[in-house]
C-alpha positions as CSV (number, residue, x, y, z in Angstrom):
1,X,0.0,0.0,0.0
2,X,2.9,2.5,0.5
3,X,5.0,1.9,-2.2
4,X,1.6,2.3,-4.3
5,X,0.9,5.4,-2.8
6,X,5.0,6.4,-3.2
7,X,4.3,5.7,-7.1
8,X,1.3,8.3,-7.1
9,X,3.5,10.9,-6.0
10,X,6.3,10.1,-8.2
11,X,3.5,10.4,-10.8
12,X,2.6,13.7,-9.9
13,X,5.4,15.1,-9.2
14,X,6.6,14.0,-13.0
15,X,3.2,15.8,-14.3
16,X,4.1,18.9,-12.4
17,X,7.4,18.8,-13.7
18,X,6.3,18.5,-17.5
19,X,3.7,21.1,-17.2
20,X,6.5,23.4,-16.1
21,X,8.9,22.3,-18.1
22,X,6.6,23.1,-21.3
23,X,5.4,26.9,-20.1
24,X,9.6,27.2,-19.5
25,X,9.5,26.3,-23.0
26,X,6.5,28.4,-24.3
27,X,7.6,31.5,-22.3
28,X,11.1,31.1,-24.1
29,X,9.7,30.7,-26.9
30,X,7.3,34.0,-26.5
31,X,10.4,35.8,-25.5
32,X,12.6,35.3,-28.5
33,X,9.6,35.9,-30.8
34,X,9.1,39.2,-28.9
35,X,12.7,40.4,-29.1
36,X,12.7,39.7,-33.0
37,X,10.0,42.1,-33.3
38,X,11.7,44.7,-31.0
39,X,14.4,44.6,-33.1
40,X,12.8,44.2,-36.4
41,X,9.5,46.4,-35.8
42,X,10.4,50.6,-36.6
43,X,7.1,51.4,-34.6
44,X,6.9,54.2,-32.6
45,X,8.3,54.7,-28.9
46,X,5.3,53.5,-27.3
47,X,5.4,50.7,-28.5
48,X,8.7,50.0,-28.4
49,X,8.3,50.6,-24.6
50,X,5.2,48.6,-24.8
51,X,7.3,45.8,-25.8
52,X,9.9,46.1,-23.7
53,X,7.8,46.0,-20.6
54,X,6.2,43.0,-22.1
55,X,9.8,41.1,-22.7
56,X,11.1,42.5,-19.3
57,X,7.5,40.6,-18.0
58,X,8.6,37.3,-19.8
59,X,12.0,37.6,-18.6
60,X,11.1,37.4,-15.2
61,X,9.1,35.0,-15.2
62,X,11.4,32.9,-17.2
63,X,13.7,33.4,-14.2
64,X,11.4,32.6,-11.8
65,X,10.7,29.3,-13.5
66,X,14.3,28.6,-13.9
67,X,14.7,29.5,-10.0
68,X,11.8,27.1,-9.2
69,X,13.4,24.2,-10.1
70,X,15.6,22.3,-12.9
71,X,13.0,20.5,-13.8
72,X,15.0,17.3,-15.8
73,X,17.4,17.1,-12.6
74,X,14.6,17.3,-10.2
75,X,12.5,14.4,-11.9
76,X,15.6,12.1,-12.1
77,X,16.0,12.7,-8.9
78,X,12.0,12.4,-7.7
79,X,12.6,8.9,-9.7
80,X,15.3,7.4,-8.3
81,X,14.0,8.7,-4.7
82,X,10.3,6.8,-5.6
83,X,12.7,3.8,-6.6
84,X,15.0,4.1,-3.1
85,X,11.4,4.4,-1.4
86,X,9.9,1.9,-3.0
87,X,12.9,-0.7,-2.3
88,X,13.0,0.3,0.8
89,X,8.8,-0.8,1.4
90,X,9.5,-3.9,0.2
91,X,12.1,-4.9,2.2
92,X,10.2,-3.1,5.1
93,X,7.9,-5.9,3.8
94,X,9.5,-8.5,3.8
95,X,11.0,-7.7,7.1
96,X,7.6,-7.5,9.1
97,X,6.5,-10.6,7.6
98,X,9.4,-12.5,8.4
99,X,8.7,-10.7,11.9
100,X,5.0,-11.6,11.7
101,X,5.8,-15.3,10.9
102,X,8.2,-15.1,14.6
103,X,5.7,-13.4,16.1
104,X,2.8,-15.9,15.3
105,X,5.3,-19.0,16.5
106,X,6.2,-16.6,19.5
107,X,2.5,-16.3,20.4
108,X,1.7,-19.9,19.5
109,X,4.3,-20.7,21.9
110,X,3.1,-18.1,25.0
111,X,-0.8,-19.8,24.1
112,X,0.5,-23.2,24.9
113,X,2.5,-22.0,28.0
114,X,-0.3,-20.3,29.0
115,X,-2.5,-23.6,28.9
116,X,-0.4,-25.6,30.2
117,X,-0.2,-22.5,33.2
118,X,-4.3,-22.6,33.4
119,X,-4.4,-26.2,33.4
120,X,-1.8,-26.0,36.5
121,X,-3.7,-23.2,38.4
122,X,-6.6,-25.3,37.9
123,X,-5.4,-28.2,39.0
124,X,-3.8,-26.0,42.2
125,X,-7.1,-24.7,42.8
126,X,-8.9,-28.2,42.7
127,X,-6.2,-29.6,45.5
128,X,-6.8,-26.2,47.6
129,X,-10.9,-26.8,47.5
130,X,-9.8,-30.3,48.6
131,X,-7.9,-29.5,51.4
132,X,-10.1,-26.7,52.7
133,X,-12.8,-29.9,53.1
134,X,-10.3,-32.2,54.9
135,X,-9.1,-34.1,51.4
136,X,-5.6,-34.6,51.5
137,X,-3.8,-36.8,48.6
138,X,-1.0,-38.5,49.6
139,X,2.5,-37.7,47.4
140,X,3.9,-41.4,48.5
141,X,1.9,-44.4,48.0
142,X,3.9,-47.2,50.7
143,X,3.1,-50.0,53.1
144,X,3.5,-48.5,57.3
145,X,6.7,-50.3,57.7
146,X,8.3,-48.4,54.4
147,X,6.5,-45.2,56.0
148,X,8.4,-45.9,59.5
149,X,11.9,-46.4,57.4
150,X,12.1,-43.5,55.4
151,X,10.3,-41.1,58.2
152,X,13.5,-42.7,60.5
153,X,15.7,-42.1,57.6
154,X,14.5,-38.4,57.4
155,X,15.0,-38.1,61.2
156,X,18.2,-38.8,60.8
157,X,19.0,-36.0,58.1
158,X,17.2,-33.7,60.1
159,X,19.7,-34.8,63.1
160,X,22.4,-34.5,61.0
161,X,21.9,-31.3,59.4
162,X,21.2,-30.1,63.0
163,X,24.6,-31.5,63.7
164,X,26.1,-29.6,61.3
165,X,25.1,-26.2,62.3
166,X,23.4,-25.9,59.2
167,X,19.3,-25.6,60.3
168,X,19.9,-21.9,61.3
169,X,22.7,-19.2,60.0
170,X,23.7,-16.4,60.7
171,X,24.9,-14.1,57.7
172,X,27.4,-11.2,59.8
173,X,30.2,-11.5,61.9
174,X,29.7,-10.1,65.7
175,X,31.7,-8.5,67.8
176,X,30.4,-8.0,71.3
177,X,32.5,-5.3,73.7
178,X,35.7,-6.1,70.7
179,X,35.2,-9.4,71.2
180,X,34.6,-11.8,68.3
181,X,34.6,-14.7,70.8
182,X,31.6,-12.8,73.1
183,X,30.2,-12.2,69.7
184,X,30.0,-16.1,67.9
185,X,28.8,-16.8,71.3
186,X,25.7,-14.2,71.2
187,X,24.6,-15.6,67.6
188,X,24.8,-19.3,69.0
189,X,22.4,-18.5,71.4
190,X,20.1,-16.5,69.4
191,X,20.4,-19.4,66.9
192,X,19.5,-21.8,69.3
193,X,16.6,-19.8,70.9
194,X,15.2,-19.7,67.2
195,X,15.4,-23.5,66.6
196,X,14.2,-24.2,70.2
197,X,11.0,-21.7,69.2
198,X,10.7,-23.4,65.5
199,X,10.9,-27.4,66.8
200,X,8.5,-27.1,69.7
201,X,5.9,-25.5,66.7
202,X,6.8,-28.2,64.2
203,X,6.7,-30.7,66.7
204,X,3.4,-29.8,68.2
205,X,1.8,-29.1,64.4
206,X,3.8,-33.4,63.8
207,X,1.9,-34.6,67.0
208,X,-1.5,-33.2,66.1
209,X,-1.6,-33.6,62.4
210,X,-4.6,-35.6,61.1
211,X,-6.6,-36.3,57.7
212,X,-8.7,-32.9,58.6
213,X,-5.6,-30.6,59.9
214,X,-3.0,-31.4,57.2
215,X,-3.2,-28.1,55.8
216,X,-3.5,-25.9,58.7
217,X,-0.8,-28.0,60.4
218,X,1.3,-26.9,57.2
219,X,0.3,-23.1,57.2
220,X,1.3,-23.3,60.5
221,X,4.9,-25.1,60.1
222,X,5.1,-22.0,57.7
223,X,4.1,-19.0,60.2
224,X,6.1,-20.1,62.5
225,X,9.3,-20.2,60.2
226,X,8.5,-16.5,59.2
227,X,7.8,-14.8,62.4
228,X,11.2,-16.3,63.8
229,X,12.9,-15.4,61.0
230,X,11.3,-11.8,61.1
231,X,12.1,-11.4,65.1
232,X,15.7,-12.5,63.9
233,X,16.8,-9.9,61.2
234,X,18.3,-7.0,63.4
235,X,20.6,-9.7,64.1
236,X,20.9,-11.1,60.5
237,X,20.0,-15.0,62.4
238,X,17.5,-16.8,60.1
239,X,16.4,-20.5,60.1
240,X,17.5,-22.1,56.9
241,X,14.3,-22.7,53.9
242,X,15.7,-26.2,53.5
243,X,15.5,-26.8,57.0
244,X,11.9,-25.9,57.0
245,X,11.4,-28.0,54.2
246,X,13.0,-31.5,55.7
247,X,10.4,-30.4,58.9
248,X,7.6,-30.0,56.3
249,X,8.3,-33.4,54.7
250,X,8.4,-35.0,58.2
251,X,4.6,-33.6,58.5
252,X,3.7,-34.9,55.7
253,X,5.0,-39.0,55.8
254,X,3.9,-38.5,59.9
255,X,0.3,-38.0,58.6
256,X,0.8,-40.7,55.3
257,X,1.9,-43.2,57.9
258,X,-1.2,-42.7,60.0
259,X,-3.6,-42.4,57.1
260,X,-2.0,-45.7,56.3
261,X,-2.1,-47.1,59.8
262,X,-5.4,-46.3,59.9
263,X,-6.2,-48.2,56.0
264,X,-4.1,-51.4,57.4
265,X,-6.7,-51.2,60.9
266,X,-9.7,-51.1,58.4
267,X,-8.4,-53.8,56.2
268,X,-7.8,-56.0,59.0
269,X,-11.0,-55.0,60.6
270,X,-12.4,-56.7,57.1
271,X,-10.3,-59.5,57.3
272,X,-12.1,-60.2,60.4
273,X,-15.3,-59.5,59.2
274,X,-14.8,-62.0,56.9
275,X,-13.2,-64.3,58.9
276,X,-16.4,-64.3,61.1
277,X,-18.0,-64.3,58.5
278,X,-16.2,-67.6,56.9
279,X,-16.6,-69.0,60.6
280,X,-20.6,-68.6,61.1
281,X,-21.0,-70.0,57.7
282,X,-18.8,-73.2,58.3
283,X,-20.5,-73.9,61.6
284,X,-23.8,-73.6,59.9
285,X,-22.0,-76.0,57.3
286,X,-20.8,-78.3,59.6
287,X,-23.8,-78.5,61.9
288,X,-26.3,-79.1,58.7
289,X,-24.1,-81.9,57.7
290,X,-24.4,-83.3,61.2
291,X,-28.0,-83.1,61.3
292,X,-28.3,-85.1,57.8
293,X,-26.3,-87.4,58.9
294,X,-28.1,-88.1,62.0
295,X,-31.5,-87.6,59.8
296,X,-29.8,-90.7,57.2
297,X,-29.1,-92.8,60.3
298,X,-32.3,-92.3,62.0
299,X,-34.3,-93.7,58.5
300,X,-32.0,-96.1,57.6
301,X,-32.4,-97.3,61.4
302,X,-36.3,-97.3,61.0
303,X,-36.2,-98.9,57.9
304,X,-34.0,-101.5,58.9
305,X,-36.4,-102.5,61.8
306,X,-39.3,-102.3,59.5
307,X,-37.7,-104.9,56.9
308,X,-36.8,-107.4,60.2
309,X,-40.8,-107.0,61.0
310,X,-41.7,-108.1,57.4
311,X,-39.2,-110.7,57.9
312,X,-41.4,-111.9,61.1
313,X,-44.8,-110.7,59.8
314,X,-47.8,-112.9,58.3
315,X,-48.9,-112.5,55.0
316,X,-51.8,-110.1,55.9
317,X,-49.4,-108.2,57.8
318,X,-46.7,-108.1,55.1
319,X,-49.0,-105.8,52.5
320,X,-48.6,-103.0,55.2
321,X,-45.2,-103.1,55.7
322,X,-44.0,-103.2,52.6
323,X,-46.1,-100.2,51.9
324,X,-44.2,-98.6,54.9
325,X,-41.1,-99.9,54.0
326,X,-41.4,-98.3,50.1
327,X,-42.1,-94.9,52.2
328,X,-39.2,-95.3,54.4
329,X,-36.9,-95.6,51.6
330,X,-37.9,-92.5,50.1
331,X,-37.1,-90.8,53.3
332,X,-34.0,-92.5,53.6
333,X,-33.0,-91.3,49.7
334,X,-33.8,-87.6,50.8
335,X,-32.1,-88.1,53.7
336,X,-29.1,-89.3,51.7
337,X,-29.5,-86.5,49.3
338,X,-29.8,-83.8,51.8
339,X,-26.2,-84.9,53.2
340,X,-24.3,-85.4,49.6
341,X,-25.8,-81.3,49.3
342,X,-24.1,-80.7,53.0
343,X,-20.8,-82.3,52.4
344,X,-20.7,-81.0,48.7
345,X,-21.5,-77.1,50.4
346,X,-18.4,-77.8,52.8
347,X,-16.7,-78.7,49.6
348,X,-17.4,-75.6,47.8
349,X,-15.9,-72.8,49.7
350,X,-16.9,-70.1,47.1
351,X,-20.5,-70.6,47.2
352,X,-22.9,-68.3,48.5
353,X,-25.7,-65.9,48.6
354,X,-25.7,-62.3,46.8
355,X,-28.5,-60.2,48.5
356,X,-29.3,-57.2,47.4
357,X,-31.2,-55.1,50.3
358,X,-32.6,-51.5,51.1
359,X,-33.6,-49.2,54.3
360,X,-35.5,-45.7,52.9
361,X,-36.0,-44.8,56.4
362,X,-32.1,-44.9,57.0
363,X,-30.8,-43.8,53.6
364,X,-33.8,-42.8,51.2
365,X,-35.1,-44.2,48.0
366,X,-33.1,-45.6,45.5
367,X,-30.2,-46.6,47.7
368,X,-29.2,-50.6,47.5
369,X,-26.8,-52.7,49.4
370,X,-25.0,-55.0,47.3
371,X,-23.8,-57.7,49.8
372,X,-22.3,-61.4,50.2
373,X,-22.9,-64.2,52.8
374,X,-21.8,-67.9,52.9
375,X,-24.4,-68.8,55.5
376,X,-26.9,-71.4,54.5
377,X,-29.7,-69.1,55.6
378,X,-28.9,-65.5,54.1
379,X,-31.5,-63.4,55.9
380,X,-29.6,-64.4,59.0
381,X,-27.1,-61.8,57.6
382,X,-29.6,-59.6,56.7
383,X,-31.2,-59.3,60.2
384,X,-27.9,-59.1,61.5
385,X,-27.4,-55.5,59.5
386,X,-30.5,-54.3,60.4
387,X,-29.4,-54.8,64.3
388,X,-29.4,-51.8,66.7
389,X,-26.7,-49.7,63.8
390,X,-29.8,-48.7,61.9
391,X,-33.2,-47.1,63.4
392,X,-34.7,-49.4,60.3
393,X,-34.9,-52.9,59.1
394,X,-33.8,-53.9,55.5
395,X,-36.0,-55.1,52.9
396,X,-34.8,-58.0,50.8
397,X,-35.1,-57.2,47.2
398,X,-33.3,-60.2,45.8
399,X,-31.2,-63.2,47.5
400,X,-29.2,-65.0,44.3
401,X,-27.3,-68.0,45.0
402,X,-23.9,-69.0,43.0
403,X,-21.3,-71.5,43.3
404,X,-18.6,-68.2,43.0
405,X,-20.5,-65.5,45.0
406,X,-17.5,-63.6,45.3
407,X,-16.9,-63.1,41.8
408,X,-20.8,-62.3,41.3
409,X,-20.4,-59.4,43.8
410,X,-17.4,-57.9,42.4
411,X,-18.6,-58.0,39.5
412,X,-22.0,-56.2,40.4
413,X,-19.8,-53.8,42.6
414,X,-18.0,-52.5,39.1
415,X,-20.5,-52.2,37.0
416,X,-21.6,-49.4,39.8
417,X,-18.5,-48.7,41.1
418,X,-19.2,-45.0,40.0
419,X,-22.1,-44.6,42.1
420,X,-21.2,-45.6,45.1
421,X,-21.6,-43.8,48.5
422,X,-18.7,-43.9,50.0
423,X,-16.2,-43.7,47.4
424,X,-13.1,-44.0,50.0
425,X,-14.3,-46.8,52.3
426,X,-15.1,-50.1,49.9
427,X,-16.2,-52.0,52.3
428,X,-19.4,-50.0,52.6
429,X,-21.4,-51.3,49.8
430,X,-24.1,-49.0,49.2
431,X,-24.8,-47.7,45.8
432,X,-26.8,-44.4,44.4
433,X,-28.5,-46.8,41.2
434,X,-31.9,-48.1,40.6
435,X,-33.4,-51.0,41.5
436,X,-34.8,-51.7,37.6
437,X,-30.3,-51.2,36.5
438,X,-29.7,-53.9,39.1
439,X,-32.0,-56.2,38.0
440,X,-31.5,-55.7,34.3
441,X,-27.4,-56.8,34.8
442,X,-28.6,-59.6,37.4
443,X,-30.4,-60.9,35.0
444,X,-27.9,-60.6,32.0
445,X,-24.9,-62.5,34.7
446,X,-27.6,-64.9,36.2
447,X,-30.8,-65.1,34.1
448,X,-34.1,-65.0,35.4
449,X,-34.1,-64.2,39.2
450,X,-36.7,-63.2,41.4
451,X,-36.9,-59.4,42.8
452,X,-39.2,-57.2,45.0
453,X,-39.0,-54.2,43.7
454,X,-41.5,-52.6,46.2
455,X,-39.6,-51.5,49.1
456,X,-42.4,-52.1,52.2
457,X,-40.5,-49.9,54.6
458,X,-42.9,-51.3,57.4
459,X,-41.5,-49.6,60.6
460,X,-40.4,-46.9,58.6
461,X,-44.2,-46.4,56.8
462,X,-45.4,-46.8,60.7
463,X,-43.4,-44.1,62.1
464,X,-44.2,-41.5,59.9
465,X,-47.9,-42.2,60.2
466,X,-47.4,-41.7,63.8
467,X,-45.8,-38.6,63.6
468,X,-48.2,-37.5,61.3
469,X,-51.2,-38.5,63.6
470,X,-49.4,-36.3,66.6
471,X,-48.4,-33.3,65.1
472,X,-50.0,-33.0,61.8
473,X,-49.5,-33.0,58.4
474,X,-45.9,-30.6,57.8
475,X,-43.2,-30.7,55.3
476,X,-40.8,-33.2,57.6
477,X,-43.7,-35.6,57.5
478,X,-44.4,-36.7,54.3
479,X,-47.6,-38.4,54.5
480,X,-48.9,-37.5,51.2
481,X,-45.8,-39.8,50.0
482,X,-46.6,-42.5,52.8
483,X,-50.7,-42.3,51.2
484,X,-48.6,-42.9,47.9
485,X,-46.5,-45.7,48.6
486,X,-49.6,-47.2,50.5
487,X,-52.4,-47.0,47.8
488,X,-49.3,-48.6,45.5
């Protein structure tokens, strides 16, 4: 665009200059024609004086043309400054487009750090909304006995560097009454008051620190590392930033050791659990198999004394025997296949029951536990849950047997694993899901199965009608509901 408007100039210019170049011309021409005819022309003084004003008019203005400018000079020079110009453009040109292209990569390159900035500010603000609700996520993921080596192993540094004179500094020499002696002395005992301050702090913020406090324990650690250090510049003493940091990683393995102390109690609590578990079941086991084999031995006793009786009997008495007898060996067969069942349960130490089980009045609609038991009666287990832990009783929606009831209920427990309640404790094994999605997979892993899908919330229904007979219809009685789920 500049050089184009450069050319227009040139251009004008160049028409300015021919234009004046051609009245130079003209007016020359006009002047010598005029002087012929002064010279030639007799005429009278008048006009002889006539046309010597007239040439003297010419002749100035010829001079002042020639003064304005040399017009063939000027336009060689108005061209080659146009071309100079115009050069110059284009290599102003090219140099901002070769600028343009660095600036674009310079930009792409600031966008991508800025991202990559956002997506770190982000991810900075999501930890800080964590902790400010307790949620702390642990940097090291190790067993308690690798916590209690490298938290002894850190102990030690921080002894070490404590050793070495190296947890607080001092950045002046002293001299106290001309004294540098007097004067190391003074700074080892500030030193040491500052250490003494910054230990009892860190070790008070250690001994407190829990899956709650983590931050404010930290914030803490921190405070108390700049107020020292503030109360300690007139004398230039200062506790050292990596000290601070060797306390703050004690903090932090202190409290991942007792979050893990505490996940090793819980896992062993379920170990028990199951253990107990594993025990009711095998007693159950043990004393079914017992009882069958009693119940065998008691038939095949009674059927062994009817047979000597037929042996002993008349013929009128024999028809009525061995009618009795023919019944006694059925009972003897069940009794025979009622034991083969017990010993082949003992035998299967994977089977079980999957119940699946709800409590509105304790956790609301549309909330199912998704449990196992190995006992030969699975609504033992279930009354057990609904002992004095919930205000409710459960309702049994669905009890499914299998032969692998622990790989059943994992399997159910991923497909919701999403919608879980507790999404840090798995042992509690509640789930957010409808009733309708957990029958629909049921049936796709075990075919057709059995549910109730009206929860009957006896005790639950009860109460609220009882409330609602006291005090009245309100908003924390919802009896309109109850008349619902009722009338359903």
């Amino acid at each position: 665009m500049l050089a184009f408007f450069l050319f227009l100039v040139a251009m004008g210019l160049a028409i300015i200059v021919g234009v004046l170049l051609h009245d130079r011309a003209s007016t020359q021409a006009e002047l010598d024609r005029l002087g012929r005819r002064v010279k030639d022309l007799p005429g009278t003084e008048a006009e002889r004086d006539q046309l010597a004003l007239e040439r003297n008019s010419l002749a100035a203005k010829l001079t002042r043309y020639r003064a304005l400018v040399d017009a063939e000079a000027e336009r060689d020079r108005l061209v080659r400054e146009c071309d100079r110009l115009a050069a110059l453009v284009q290599g102003e040109q090219g140099q901002m487009e070769r600028d343009r292209a660095a600036w674009a990569g310079e930009v792409a390159e600031k966008r991508r750090e800025l991202n990559d900035l956002s997506s770190r500010v982000q991810y900075l603000r999501d930890e800080e909304a964590l902790q400010e609700v307790g949620f702390y996520r642990p940097k090291y993921n190790l067993s308690s006995a690798q916590y209690k080596i490298k938290l002894g192993k850190l102990q030690d540094q921080i002894a070490g560097v404590l050793r070495a004179d190296q947890a607080a500094v001092c950045h002046v020499p002293w001299v106290v009454d001309g004294s540098e002696e007097k004067g190391r002395k003074m700074v080892e005992r500030i030193l040491k008051l500052q250490l003494r301050a910054f230990n009892g702090e860190c070790d008070a913020a250690i001994a407190k620190v829990s899956w709650k406090n983590y931050q404010t324990m930290e914030d803490r650690i921190w405070k108390a590392f700049k107020a020292i250090n503030k109360l300690g510049e007139p004398t230039h003493c200062e506790i050292t930033s990596a000290y601070v940091e060797l306390r703050l990683e004690e903090l932090r393995l202190t409290h991942e050791r007792e979050e893990k102390l505490e996940e090793e109690r819980e896992e062993q609590r379920r170990i028990r659990e199951e253990a107990r578990e594993e025990e009711i079941a095998r007693r159950e086991i043990e004393r079914e198999q017992e009882r069958a084999e009693r119940e065998e031995e008691r038939w095949a006793e009674v059927l062994e004394r009817a047979r000597r009786e037929l042996a002993a009997a008349s013929d009128k008495q024999a028809e009525g025997l061995k009618s009795k007898i023919a019944e006694l060996e059925v009972r003897l067969a069940e009794a025979h296949a009622n034991k083969e069942r017990a010993i082949s349960r003992a035998q299967l130490t994977r089977s079980g029951h999957v119940y699946v089980i709800s409590n509105e009045g304790s956790f609301g609609q549309d909330v199912y536990k998704i449990g196992m038991t190995r006992r030969l009666d699975p609504l033992d287990r279930v009354r057990e849950l609904g002992d004095a832990s919930v205000p409710f009783r459960f309702d049994v929606h669905a009890v499914i047997y299998s032969e692998d009831a622990p790989a059943l209920e994992s399997r159910l427990h991923a497909l919701f694993s999403a919608r879980r309640m507790n999404m840090v404790n798995e042992r509690k094994e509640f789930f957010r899901v409808s009733l309708a999605e957990i029958e629909k997979h049921v049936r796709e892993l075990r075919g057709e199965i059995e549910f109730t899908r009206v929860a009957e919330a006896k005790e639950y229904r009860e109460t609220l009608a009882m409330l609602a007979a006291r005090e009245g219809p309100s908003p924390g009685h919802p009896t309109d509901y109850l008349a619902r789920s009722t009338t359903a």
